[in-house]
C-alpha positions as a printed Julia matrix, in Angstrom:
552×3 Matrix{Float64}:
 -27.16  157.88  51.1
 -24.07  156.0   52.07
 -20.91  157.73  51.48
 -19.16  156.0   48.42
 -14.99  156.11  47.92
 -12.92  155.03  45.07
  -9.21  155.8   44.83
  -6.22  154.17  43.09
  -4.36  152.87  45.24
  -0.41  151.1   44.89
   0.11  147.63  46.52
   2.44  149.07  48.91
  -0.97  150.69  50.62
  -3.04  147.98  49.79
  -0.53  145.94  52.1
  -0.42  148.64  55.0
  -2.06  149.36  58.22
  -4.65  151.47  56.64
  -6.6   147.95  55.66
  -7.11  145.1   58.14
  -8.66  142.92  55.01
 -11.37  139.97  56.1
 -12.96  137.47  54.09
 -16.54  137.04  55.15
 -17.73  133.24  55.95
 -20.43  134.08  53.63
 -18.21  134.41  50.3
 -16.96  131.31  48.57
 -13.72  129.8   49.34
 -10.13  130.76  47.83
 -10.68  128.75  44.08
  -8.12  129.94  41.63
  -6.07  127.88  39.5
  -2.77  127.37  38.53
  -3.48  128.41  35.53
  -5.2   131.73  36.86
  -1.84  131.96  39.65
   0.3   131.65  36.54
  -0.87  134.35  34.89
  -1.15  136.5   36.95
   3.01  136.11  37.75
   3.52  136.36  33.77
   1.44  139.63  33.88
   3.67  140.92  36.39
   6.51  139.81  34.86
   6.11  141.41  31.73
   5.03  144.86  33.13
   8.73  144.47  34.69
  10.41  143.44  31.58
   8.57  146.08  29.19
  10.78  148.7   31.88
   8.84  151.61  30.48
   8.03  153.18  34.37
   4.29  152.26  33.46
   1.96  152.0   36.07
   0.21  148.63  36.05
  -3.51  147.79  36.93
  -4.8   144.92  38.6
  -7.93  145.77  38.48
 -10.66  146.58  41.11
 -12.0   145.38  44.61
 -14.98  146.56  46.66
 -14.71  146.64  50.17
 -16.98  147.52  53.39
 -15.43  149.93  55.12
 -15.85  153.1   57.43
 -13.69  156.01  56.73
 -10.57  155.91  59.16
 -11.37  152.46  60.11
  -8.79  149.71  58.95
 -11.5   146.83  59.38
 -12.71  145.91  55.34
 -14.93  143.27  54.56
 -13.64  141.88  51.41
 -17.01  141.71  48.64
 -14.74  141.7   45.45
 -11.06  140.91  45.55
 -10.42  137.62  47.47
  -8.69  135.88  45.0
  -6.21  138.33  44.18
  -5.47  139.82  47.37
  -4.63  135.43  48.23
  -2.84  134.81  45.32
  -0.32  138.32  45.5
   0.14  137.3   49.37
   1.11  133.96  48.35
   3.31  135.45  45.47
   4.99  137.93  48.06
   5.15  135.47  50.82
   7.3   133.17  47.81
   9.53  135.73  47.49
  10.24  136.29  51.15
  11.08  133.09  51.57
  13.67  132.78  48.86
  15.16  136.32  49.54
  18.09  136.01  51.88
  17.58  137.93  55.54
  16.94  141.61  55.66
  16.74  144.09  52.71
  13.45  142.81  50.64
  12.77  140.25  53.07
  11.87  142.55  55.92
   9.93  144.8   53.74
   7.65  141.79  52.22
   7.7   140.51  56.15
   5.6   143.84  57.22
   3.23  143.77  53.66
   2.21  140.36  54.8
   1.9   141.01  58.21
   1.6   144.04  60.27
   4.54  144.16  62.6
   2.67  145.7   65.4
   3.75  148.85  67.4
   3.21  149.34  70.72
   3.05  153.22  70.75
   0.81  153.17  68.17
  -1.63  150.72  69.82
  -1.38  147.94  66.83
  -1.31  144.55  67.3
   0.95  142.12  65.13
  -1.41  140.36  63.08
  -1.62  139.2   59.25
  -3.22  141.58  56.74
  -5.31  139.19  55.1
  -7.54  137.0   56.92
  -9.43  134.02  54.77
 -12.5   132.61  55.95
 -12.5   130.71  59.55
 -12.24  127.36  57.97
  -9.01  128.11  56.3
  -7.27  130.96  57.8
  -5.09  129.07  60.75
  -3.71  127.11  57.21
  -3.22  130.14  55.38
  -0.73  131.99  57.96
   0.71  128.99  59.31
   1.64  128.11  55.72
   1.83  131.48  54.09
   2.0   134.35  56.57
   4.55  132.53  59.11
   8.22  133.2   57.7
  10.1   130.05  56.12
   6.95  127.66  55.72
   6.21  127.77  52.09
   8.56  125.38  51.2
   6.77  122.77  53.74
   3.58  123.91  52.25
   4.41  122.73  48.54
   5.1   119.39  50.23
   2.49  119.35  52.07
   0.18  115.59  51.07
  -3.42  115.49  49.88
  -4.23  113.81  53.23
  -3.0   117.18  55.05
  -5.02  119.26  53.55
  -8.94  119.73  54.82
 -10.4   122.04  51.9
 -10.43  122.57  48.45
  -9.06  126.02  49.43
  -6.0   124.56  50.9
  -5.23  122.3   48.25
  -5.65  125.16  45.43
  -3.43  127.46  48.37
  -1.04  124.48  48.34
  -0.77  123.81  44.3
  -0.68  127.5   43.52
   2.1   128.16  46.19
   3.69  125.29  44.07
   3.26  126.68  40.33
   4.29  130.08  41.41
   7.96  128.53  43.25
   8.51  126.47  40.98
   8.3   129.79  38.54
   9.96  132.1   40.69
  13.3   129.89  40.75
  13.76  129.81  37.37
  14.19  133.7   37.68
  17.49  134.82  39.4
  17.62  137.06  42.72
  17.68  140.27  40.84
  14.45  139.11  38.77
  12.79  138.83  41.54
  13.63  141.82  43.51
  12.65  144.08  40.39
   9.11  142.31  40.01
   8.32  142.91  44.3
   9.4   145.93  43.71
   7.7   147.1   40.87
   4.46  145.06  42.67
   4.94  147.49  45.64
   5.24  150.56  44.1
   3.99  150.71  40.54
   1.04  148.18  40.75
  -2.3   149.88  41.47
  -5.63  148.38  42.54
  -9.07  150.67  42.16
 -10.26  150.31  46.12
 -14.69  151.09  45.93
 -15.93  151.08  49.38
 -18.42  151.86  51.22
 -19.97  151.62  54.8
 -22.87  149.43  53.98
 -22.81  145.76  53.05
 -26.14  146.08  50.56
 -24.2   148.99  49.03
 -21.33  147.28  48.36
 -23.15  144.36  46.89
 -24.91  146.64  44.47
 -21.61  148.49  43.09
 -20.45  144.98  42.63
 -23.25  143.92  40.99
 -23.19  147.35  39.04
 -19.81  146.63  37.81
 -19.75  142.84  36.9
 -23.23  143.44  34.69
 -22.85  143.88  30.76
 -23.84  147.14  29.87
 -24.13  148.61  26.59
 -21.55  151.52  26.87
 -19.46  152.14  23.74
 -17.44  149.54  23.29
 -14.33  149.55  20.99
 -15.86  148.22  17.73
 -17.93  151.55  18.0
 -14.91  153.89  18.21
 -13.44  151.69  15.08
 -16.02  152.29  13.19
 -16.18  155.9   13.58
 -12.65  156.05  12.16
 -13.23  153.16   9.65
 -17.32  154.52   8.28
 -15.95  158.0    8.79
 -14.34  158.23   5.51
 -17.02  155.59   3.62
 -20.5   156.32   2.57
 -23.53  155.02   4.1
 -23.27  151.52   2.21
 -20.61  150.42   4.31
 -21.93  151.63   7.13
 -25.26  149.65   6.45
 -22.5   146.37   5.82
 -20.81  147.08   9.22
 -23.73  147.22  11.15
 -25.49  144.29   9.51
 -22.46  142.06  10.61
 -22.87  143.41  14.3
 -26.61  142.31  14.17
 -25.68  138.92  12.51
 -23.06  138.34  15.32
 -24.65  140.34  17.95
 -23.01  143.13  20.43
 -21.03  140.89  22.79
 -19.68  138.74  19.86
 -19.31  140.86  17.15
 -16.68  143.52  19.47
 -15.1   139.87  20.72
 -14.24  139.31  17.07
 -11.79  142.52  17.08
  -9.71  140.61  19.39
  -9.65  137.78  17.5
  -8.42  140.2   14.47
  -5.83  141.82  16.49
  -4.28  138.83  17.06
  -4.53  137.18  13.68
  -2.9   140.28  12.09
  -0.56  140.61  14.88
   0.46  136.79  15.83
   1.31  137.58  19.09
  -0.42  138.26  23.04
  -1.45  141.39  23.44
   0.35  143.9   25.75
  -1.97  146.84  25.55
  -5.26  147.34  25.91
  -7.58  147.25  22.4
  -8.15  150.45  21.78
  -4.14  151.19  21.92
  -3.46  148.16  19.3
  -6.0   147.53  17.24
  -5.16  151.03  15.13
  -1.59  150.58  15.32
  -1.52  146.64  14.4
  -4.62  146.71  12.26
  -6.41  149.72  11.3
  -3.48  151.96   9.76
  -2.59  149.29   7.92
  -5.61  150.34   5.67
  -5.45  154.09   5.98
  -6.84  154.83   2.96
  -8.39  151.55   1.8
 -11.11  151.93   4.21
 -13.22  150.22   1.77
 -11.24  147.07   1.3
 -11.16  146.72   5.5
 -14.9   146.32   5.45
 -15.03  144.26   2.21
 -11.89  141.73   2.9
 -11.34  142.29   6.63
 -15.06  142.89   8.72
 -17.37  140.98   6.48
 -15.43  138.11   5.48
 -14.19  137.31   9.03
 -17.75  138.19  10.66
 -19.34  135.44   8.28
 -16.92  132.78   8.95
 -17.21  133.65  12.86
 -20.66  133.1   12.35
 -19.92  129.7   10.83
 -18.27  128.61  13.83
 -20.18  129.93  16.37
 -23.58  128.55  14.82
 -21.61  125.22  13.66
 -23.25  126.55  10.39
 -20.43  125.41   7.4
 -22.02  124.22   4.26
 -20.31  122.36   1.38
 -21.22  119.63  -1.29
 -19.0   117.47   1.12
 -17.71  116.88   4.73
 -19.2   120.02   5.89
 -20.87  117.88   8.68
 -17.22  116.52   9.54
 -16.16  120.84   9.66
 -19.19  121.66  11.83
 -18.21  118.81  14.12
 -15.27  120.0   14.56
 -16.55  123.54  15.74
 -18.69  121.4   18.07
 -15.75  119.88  19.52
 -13.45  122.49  20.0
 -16.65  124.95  21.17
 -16.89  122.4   24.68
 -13.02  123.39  25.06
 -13.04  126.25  28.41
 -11.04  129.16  26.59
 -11.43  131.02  23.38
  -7.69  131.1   21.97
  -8.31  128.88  19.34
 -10.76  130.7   17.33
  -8.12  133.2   15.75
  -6.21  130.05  13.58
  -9.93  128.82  13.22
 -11.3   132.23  11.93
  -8.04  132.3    9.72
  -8.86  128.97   8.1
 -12.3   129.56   7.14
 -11.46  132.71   6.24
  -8.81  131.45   3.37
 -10.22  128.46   3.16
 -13.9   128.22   2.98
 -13.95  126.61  -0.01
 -12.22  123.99   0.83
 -13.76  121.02   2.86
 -11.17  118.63   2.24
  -8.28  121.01   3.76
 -10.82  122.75   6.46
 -11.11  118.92   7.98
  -7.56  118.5    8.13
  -7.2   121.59   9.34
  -9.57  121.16  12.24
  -8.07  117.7   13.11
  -4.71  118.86  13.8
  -6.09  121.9   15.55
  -8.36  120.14  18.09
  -5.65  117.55  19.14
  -3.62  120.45  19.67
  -6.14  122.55  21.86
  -7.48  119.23  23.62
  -3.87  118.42  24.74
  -3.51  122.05  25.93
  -6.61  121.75  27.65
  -5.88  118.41  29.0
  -2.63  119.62  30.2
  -4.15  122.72  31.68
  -1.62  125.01  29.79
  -2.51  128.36  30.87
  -3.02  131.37  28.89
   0.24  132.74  28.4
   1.95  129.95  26.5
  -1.38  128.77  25.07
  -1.51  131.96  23.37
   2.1   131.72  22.01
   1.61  128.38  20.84
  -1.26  129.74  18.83
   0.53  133.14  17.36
   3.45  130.8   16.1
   0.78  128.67  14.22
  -0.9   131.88  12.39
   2.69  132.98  11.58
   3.18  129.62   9.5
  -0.17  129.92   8.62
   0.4   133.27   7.26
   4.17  132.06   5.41
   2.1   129.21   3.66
   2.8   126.61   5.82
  -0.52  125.08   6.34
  -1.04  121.89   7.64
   2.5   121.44   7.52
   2.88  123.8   10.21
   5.62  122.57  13.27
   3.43  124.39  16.11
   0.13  121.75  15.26
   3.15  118.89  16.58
   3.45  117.45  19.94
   6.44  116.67  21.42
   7.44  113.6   23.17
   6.9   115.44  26.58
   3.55  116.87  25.34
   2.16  113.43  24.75
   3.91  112.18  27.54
   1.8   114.09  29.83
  -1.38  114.33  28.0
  -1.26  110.49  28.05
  -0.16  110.77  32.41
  -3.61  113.1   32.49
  -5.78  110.75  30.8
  -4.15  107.72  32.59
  -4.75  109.7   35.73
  -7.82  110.54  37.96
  -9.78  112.22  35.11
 -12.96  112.28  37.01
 -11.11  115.28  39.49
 -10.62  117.39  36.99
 -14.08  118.93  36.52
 -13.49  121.28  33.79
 -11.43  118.64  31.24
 -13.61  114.97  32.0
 -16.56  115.05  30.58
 -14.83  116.58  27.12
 -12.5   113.96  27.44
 -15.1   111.11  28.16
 -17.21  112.28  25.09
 -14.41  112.09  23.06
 -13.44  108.74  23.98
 -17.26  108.16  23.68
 -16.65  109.42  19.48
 -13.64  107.42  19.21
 -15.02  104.03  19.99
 -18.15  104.38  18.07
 -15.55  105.19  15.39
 -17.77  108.35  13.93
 -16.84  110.62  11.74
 -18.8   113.01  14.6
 -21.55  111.9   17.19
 -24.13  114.83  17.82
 -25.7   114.53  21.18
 -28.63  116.9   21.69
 -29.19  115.88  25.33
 -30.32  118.82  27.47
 -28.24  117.02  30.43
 -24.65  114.68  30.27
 -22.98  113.82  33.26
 -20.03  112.08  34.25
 -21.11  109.27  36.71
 -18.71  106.57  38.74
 -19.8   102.93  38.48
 -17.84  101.96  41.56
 -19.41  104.62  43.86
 -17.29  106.76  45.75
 -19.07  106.51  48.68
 -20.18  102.52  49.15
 -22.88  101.61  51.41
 -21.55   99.63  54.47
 -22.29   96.11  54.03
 -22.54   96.66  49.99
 -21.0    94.03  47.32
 -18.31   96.77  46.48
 -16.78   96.38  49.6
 -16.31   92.61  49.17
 -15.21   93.44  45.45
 -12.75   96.17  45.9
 -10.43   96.58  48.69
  -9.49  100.13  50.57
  -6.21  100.39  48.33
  -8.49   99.4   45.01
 -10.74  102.12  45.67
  -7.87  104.91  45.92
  -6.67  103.47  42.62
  -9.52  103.12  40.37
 -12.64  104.85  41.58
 -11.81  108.45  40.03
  -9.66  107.23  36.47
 -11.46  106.37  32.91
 -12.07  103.17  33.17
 -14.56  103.33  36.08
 -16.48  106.57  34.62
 -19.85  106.98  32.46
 -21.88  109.13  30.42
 -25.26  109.21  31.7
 -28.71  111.89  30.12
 -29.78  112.22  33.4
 -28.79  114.58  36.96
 -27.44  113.02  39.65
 -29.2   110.51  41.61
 -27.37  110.48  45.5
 -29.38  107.44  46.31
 -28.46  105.46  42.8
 -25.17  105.87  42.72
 -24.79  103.74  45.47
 -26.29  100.93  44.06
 -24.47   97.28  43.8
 -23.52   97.13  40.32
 -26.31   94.95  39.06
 -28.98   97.02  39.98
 -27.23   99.95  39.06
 -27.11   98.58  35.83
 -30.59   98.01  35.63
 -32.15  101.02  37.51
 -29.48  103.91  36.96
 -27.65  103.11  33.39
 -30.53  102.27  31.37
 -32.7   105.33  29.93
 -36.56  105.14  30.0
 -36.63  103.26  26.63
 -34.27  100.54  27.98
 -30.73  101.12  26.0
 -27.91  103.31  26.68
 -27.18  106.51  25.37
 -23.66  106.53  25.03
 -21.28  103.5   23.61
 -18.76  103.7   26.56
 -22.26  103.21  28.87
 -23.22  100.41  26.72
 -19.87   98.68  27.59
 -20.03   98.64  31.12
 -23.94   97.13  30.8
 -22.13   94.09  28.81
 -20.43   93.52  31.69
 -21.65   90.81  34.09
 -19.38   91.51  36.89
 -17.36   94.77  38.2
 -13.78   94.01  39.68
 -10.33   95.46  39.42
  -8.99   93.11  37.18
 -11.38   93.85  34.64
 -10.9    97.7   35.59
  -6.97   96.9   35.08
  -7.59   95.89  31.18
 -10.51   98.43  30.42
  -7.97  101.53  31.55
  -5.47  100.02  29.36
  -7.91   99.79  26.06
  -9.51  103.42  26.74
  -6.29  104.97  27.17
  -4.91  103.38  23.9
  -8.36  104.59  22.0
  -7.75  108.12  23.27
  -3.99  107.47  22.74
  -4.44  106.38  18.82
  -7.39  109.01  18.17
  -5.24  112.27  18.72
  -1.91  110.57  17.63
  -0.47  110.39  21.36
């Protein structure tokens, strides 16, 4: 039986010479987002401005690694232990010589001694491919600000571009906060920021705690504590009700849809874990009414969650228009929106009419969010301000559905951009545009596969027509942006997407039964030639669909 630790352990440690951290070649590269860098700096930040002495938690990482031996294999825990060298190595660099600079100097890199026997040498190393990047860049003093202006063409990996963008996002954060700001949130980093460190001296150990503790169990969760308290002072109808809406929604769902409570009775991002605020914002507002929490609270809410989830509305009209809706904004990569969502069908179930213009204005609001790549912190806000007008009778009137001029501005750059590189937003975006020229009032595609396809290849044969058609420069411009993409039913074919655009046409657009799918395919088959001038006027005409379809 390998010998298994676990201790809680504060950054300052974590950043020592008791780990020598490595990245195994065998894990996947260094992928977060902004959005994910972003957050993580907010969460941080606010643990600093809440000033209650709090420890913070950032969660866990498992490691292989023999007792009294530095060495640790890094199985869980790459992306944070990148992104908080990054953030420290930020802060170095802006911090003037000596005091906090020295210290963040030695947790990025340990300073050697030669009494001791240690080398100088960074604590984190990333994978081969992109660790001489990551401490020329990151580890080496004073070359983050190179790094942020650092060109696509310098950069080798997707690793090093995310390194590079992130380093980016966080600076650009980190100077809007003064010198002071940022000493208090390294310091509280170093000393009151904890990680849970599992390891163990076996690799196929280590890969079974991780497995272990990224599965979904069926532990009590918090729903089951709240019902305790809630059922506790009810008879066994209501405990019959409560249950019946966690088989309706199922486990995983039905304890998601306390969080989606918490928030809609307290309109703002939660700073506590759920079993700290749900009583206090939600639960002792009903002491005593116990009954009327099932009845006007659980049930209602659980039903109209169900609605949504199960694009399931019914009405004597538009309820197709509602479900299409859900269908939309269900594609969309985060779950924020459902609390205004579970509001309106909550209070307004009965109302088709209102629920469609409801759903409008919410979905161009979460589709330029998403666009945009807002991350979760001011998503969220943007989202408790809208329940609080909600909530004051505001409605559809409410000022947080608007855009403002910079909103649009930069939806519209994003869509006018390379849309195809930005995996998680295109093919929502290219479906939509899809809806918006058939001009439907929602287009249900039940294909088991839709992908996103290039007409002008990326990759042209030597010797093809493209290469007469479309000159070095004319690829870099158009190959990646709207108006040379597609919606095909089938996977990828390497060989077919090479194809001049004739027989591409016929062998690679066309489905088995001859016709296209998708409206925005059937536009390119009209075509009888492919060439940038064409290109030039189609961009234009999508972008002023998608621009006249959400009101940009």
């Amino acid at each position: 039986m390998h010998k298994l630790e676990a201790h809680e352990v504060p950054l300052h440690k974590v950043f020592g010479s008791d780990y020598d951290f490595r990245i195994p070649d065998y894990q996947r590269p260094y992928a977060w987002e902004t959005e994910q860098a972003l957050q993580l700096l907010d969460d941080l930040s606010e643990a600093v401005g809440r000033g209650d002495g709090e420890p913070y938690f950032l969660g866990s990482m498992v490691l292989v690694k023999k007792d009294g031996d530095a060495d640790a294999e890094v199985i869980d825990g790459q992306q944070r232990l990148t992104t908080l060298t990054l953030l420290l190595a930020i802060v170095r660099d802006l911090a003037p010589q000596g005091g906090i600079r020295d210290s963040l100097r030695k947790m990025i890199t340990e300073q050697g001694d030669e009494l001791l026997g240690l080398e100088e040498k960074p604590r984190l190393a990333l994978r081969k491919l992109d660790q001489p990047f990551f401490h020329s860049y990151v580890q080496e003093e004073g070359r983050v600000e190179q790094l942020v202006g650092l060109s696509d063409d310098a950069l080798k990996t997707d690793a090093q571009r995310a390194i590079r963008d992130n380093a980016k996002a966080l600076r650009d954060a980190l100077l809007k906060q003064d010198e002071e700001r940022r000493r208090e949130l390294v310091k509280m980093i170093s000393a009151k920021t904890f990680l849970v460190i599992v390891s163990t001296p076996s690799l196929t150990s280590a890969h079974r705690i991780f497995s272990v503790m990224n599965a979904r169990g069926l532990d009590l969760s918090p729903a089951d504590i709240f019902k305790s308290k809630v059922i506790g002072q009810l008879d066994h109808v209501y405990a019959a009700r409560w249950e019946e809406a966690e088989v309706v929604l199922g486990r995983r769902d039905f304890a998601d849809l306390f969080l989606y409570l918490r928030m809609i009775f307290a309109k703002r991002r939660a700073e506590q874990d759920l079993l700290t605020e749900f009583p206090k914002q939600v639960l002792d507002q009903y002491a005593g009414r116990e009954a009327e929490f099932v009845d006007d609270v659980l049930v209602p809410y659980a039903e109209a969650y169900e609605q949504i989830r199960d694009f399931g509305y019914t009405a004597t009209t538009k309820a197709e228009k509602v479900n299409s809706w859900f269908r939309r904004l269900a594609q969309i990569d985060n779950s924020d929106w459902l609390p205004p969502a579970l509001w309106a069908v909550r209070h307004h179930g009965d109302d088709p009419e209102w629920l469609d213009g409801f759903f409008r204005k919410l979905e161009r609001l979460a589709a330029s969010m998403f666009i945009r790549r807002i991350y979760t912190t001011p998503r969220v806000g943007r989202y408790a301000n809208l329940l609080r007008d909600l909530a004051s009778g505001n409605g559809l009137e409410s000022a947080s559905f608007e855009l403002d001029a910079d909103e649009r501005a930069e939806t519209l750059r994003q869509l006018d951009g390379a849309v195809y590189l930005v995996q998680k937003t295109r093919k929502y975006v290219l479906l939509r545009l899809d809806e918006m020229l058939a001009q439907s009032a929602g287009v249900v595609y039940d294909f088991p596969i839709i992908t996103v396809e290039h007409v002008l290849p990326q990759r042209p044969r030597d010797g093809s027509v493209w290469l007469a058609d479309f000159t070095e420069e004319d690829r870099l411009t158009w190959t990646h942006r709207l108006a040379n993409l597609v919606l095909l039913t089938r996977a990828k074919n390497s060989e077919a997407q090479n194809f001049d655009f004739a027989e591409k046409k016929a062998k690679y657009f066309l489905s088995r039964t001859g016709v296209a799918a998708f409206g925005l395919t059937s536009q390119v088959l009209a075509q009888a030639e492919w060439t940038p001038a064409l290109l030039e006027t189609r961009q234009k005409e999508l972008v002023r669909t998608l621009a006249e379809g959400w009101d940009l």
